[in-house]
C-alpha positions as CSV (number, residue, x, y, z in Angstrom):
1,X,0.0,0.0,0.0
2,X,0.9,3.7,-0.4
3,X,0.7,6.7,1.7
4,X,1.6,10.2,1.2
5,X,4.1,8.4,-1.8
6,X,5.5,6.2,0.2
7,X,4.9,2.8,0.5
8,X,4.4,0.9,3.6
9,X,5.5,-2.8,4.1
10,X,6.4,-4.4,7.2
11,X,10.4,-4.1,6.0
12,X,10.2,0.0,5.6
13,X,10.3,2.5,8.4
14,X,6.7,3.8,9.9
15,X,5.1,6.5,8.7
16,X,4.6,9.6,10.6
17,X,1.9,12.2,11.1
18,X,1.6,15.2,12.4
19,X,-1.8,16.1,14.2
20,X,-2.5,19.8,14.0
21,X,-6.0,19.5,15.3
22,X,-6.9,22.8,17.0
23,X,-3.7,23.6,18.0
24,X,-3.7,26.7,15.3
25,X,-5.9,28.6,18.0
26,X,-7.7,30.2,16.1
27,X,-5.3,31.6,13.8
28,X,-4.6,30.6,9.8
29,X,-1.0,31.7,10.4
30,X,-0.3,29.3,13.5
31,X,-1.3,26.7,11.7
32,X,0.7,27.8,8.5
33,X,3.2,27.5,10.9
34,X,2.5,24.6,12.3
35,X,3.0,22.9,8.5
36,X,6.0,24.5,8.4
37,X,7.1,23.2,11.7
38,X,6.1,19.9,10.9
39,X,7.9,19.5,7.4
40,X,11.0,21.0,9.4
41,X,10.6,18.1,11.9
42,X,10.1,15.6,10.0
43,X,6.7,14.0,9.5
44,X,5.8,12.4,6.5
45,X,2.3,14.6,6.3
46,X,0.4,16.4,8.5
47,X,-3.3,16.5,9.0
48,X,-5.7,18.5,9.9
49,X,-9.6,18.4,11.1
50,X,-12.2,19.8,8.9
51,X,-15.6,20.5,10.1
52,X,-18.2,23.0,11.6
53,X,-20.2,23.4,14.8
54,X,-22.9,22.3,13.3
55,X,-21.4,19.4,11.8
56,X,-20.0,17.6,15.2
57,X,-23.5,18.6,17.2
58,X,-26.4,21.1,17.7
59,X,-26.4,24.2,19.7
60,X,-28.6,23.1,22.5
61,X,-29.8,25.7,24.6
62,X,-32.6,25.9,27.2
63,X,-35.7,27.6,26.5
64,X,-34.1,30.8,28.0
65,X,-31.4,30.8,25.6
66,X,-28.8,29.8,28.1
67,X,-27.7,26.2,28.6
68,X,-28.1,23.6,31.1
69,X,-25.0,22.5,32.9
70,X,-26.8,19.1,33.8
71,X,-27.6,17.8,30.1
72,X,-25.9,15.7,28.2
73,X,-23.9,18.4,25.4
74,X,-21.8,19.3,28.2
75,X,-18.3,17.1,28.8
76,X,-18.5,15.8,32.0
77,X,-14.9,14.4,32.7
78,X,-11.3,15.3,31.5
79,X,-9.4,18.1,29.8
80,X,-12.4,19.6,28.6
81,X,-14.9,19.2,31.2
82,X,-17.7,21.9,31.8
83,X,-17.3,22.6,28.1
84,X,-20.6,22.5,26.3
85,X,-19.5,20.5,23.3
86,X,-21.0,23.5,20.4
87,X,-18.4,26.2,22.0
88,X,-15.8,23.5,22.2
89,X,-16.3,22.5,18.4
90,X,-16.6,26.2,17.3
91,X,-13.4,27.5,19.3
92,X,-11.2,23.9,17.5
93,X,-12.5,23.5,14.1
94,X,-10.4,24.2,11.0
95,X,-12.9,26.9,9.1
96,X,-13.8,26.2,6.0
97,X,-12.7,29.2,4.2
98,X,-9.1,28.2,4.9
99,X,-9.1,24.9,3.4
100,X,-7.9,26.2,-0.2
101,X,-5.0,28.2,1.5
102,X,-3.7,25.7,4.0
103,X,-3.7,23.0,1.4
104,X,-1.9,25.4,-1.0
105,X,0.8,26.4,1.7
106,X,1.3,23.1,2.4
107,X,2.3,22.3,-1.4
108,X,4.7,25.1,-1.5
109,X,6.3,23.1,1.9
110,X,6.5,19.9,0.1
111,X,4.7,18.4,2.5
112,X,1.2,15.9,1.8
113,X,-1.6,17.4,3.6
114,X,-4.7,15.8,4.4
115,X,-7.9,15.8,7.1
116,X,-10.0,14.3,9.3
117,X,-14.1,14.4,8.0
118,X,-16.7,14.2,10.3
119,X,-19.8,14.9,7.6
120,X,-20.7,15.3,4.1
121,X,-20.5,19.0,4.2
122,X,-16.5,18.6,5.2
123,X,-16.2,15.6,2.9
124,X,-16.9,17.6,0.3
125,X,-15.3,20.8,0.9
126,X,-12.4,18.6,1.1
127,X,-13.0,16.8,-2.1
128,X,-13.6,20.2,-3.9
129,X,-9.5,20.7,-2.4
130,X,-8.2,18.1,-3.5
131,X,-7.9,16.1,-0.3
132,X,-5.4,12.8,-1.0
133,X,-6.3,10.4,2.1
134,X,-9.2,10.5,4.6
135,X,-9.2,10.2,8.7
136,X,-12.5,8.8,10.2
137,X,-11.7,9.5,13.8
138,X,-12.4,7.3,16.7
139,X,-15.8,8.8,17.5
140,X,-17.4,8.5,13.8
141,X,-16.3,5.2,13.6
142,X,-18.9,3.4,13.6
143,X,-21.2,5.9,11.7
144,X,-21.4,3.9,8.5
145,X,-23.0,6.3,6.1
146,X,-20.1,8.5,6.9
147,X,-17.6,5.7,6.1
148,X,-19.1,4.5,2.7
149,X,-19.2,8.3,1.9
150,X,-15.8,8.3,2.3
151,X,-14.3,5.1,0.9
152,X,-16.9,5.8,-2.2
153,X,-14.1,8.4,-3.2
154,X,-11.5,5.9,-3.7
155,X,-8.9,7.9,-1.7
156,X,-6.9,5.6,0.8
157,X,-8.7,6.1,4.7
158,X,-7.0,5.7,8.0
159,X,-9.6,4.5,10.4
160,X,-8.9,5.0,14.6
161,X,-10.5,2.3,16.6
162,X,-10.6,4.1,19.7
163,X,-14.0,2.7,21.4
164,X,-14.7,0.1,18.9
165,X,-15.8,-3.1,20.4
166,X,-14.5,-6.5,18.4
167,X,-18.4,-6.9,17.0
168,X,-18.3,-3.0,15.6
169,X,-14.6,-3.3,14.3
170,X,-16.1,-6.4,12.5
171,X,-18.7,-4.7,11.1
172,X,-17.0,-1.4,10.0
173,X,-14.2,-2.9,8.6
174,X,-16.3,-5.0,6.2
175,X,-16.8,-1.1,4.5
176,X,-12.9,-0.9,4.2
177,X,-10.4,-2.0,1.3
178,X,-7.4,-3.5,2.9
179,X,-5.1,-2.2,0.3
180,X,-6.6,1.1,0.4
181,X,-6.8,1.7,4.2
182,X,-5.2,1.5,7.4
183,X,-6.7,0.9,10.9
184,X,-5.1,3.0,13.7
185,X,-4.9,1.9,17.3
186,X,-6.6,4.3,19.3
187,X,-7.2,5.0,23.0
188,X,-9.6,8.2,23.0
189,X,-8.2,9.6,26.2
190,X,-6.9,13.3,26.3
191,X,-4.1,12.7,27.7
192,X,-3.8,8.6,27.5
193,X,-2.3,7.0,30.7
194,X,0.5,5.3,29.4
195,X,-0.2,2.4,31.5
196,X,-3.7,2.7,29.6
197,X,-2.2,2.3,26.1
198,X,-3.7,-1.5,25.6
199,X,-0.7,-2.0,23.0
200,X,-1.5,-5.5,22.9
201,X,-4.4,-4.7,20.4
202,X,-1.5,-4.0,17.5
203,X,-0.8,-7.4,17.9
204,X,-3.9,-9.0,17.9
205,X,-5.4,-6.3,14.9
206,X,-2.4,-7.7,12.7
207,X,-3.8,-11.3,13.8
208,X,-7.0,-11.4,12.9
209,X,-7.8,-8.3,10.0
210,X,-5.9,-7.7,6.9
211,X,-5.1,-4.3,7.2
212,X,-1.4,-2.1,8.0
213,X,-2.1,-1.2,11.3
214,X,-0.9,2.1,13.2
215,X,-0.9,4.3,16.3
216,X,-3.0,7.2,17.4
217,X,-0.4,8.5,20.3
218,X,-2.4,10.4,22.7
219,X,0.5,9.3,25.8
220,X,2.8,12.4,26.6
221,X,6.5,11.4,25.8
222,X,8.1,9.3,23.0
223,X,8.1,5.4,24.6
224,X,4.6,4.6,23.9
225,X,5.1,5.0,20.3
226,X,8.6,3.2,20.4
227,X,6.7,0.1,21.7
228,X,3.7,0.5,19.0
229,X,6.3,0.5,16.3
230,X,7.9,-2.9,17.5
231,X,4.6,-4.3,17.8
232,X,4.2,-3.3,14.0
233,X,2.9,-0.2,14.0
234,X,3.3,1.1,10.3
235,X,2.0,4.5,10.8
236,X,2.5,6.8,13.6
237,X,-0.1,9.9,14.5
238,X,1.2,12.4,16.7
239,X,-0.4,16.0,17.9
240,X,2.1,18.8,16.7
241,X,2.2,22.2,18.7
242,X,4.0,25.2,18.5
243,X,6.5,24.9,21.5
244,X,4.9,27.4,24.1
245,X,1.6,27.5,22.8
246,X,-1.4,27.1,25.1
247,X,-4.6,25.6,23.1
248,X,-7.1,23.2,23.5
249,X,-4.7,19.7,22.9
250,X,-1.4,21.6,23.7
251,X,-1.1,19.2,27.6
252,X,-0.7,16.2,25.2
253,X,1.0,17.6,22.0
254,X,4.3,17.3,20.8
255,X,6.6,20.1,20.2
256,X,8.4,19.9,17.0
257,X,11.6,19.4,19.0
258,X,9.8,16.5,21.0
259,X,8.3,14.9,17.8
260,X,11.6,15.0,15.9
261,X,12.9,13.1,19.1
262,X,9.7,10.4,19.3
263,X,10.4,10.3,15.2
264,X,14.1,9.2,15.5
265,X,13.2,6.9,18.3
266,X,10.8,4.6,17.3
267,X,13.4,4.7,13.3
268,X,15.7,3.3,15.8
269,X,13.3,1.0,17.3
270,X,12.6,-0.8,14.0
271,X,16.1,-1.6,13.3
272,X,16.4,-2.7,16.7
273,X,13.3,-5.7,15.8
274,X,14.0,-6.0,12.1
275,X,15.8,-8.9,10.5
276,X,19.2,-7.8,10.3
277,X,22.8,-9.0,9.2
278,X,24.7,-10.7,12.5
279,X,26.6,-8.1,14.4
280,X,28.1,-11.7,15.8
281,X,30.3,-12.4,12.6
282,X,33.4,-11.0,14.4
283,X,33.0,-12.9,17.4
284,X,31.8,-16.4,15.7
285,X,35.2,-17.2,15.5
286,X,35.7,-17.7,18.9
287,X,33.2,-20.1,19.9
288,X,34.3,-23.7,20.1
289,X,35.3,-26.6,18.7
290,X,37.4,-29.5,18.5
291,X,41.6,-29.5,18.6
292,X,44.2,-31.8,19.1
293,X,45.8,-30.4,22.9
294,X,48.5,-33.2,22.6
295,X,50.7,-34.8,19.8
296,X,49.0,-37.4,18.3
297,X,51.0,-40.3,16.2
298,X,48.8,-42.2,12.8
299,X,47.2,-44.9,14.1
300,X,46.4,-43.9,17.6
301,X,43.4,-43.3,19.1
302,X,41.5,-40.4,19.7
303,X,40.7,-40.0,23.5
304,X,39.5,-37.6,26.2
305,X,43.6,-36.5,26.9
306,X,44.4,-35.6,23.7
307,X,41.1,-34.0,21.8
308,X,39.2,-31.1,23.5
309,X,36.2,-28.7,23.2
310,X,38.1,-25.3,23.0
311,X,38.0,-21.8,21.8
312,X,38.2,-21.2,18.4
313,X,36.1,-22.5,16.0
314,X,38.1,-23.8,13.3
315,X,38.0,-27.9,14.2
316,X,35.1,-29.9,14.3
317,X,31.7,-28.8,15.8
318,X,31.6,-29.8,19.6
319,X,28.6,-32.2,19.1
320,X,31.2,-34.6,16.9
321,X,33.5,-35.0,20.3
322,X,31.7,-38.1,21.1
323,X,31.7,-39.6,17.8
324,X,35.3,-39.3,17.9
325,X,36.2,-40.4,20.7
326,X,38.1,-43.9,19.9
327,X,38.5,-43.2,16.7
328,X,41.9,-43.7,15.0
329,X,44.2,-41.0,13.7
330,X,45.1,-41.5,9.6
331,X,48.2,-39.2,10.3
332,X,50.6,-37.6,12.5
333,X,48.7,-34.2,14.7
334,X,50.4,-31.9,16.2
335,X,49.2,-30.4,19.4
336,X,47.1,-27.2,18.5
337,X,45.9,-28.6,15.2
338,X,41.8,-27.8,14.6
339,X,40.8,-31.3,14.4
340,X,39.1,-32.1,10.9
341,X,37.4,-34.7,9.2
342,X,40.3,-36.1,7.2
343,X,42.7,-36.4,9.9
344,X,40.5,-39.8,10.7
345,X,40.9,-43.0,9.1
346,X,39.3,-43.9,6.3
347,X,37.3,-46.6,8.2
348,X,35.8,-44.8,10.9
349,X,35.6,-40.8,9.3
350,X,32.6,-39.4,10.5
């Protein structure tokens, strides 16, 4: 399969992207410089989320026009809690209207750019830009319509299965091409407990389903990711923020310094699992074998005071020591001789 021009097997390096999220704050030019960042730092594209208020919820107000802490649009728990979930959407939403330019700065980066899509209004701004891959994030994923929506463009999807039981991750990825998409371990936790990263799931998604599977990293630091990628993670997402910016995701973001860090980290984590030339060929010399440790005349016999298992390994392998024994030397040995197949008689050579 490709991705952002670059293909993904189990043999190549994972794939990394940067989250922008909300982390522009409000502003087009953070987040042109938050594209910037994240070509400087090295991610192989960045993404971003495309959608409106109106799109993720309603605006649900009381009768008086004021809303009710009690109901059920209001996050209860967490980073955000207290927030009524239409402000929260409003304040981190990538506006429409700068679709065309972020996707146009991003080309003049060199950089693939590409976005979540939480509703046919997004899906087809997106479309109308140009948008190479899709994101169905953890919380839409097992809103079907949305999904066939999606994969009816023929553009690769990354899929996060944050909250996805084994019967809906059945069900959804039945909607999914396996060479055109990649599912994306997910724990929807803002931060993510590292102790709560359920890693094991890589494993057991590689198993069972025939997709390249990847990481949503929501843990602070670089380790979690490390592990993912030696579990087989092909594709890594990260959240990317400006270093000293406060916004909504900024308490579990990477800087760009951090993510270049968690970048080289988990590169050298997959040449530490990959199948790799021996870094033992220097040293297999010295493992043992069998020598002659005292002068031995033709025609005598092979016994425990004159052969031993010793370092190097030039003689015979070690597990030919009691085939030997009793054999009788075809020639004249001199002590420190790597004993060898045709140093024993004709009759009895091994």
């Amino acid at each position: 399969m490709n991705l952002f021009g670059k293909k993904i097997s189990q043999n190549n390096y994972p794939l990394f992207v940067a989250e922008l999220s909300c982390s522009h704050g409000g502003s087009i030019t953070q987040a042109k410089e938050l594209i910037q960042a994240a070509k400087e730092c090295g991610a192989d594209a960045v993404k971003i989320q495309c959608y409106t208020a109106d799109e993720m919820t309603i605006n649900h107000r009381s009768y008086s026009g004021s809303y009710e802490v009690s109901n059920e649009f209001f996050v209860s728990k967490g980073l955000w809690k207290d927030r009524h979930l239409y402000d929260l959407y409003s304040k981190t939403g990538t506006p429409y209207a700068w679709i065309p330019e972020l996707f146009q700065y991003a080309k003049t980066c060199d950089i693939p750019i590409f976005s979540s899509v939480f509703g046919a209004n997004s899906l087809s701004v997106l479309e109308n830009n140009g948008c190479p891959v899709y994101k169905i994030a953890s919380f839409e994923n097992e809103d079907h319509e949305l999904i066939k929506k999606v994969v009816s463009t023929n553009k690769p999807v990354i899929l996060s299965t944050g909250m996805l039981s084994e019967a809906g991750l059945y069900i959804t990825k039945q909607l999914l091409n396996p060479n055109n998409a990649v599912l994306m371990h997910c724990v929807s936790a803002y931060p993510c407990p590292v102790l709560a990263s359920n890693l094991y799931k890589i494993q057991i998604m590689r198993s069972f389903y025939p997709f390249f599977i990847g990481f949503s990293d929501h843990t602070i630091g670089k380790e979690t990711a490390g592990i993912a990628v030696a579990l087989g993670a092909k594709v890594i997402e990260k959240h990317l923020n400006l270093k000293g910016a406060t916004t909504e995701d900024s308490e579990f973001s990477a800087t760009p310094e951090e993510f270049k860090i968690l970048k080289n980290w988990c590169y050298n984590v997959h040449d530490m699992v990959k199948h790799s030339a021996s870094a033992e060929e220097n040293s297999r010399q010295f493992k043992r074998s069998l020598y002659v440790v005292k002068n031995i005349k033709a025609g005598e016999q092979f016994t425990h005071e004159n052969i031993r298992s010793i370092r190097p390994s030039y003689g015979l392998h070690p597990s030919k020591y009691s085939e030997v024994i009793n054999k009788i030397a075809k020639e004249d040995i001199k002590i420190g001789t790597p004993l060898k197949v045709e140093h024993i008689d004709y009759e009895w050579r091994i």
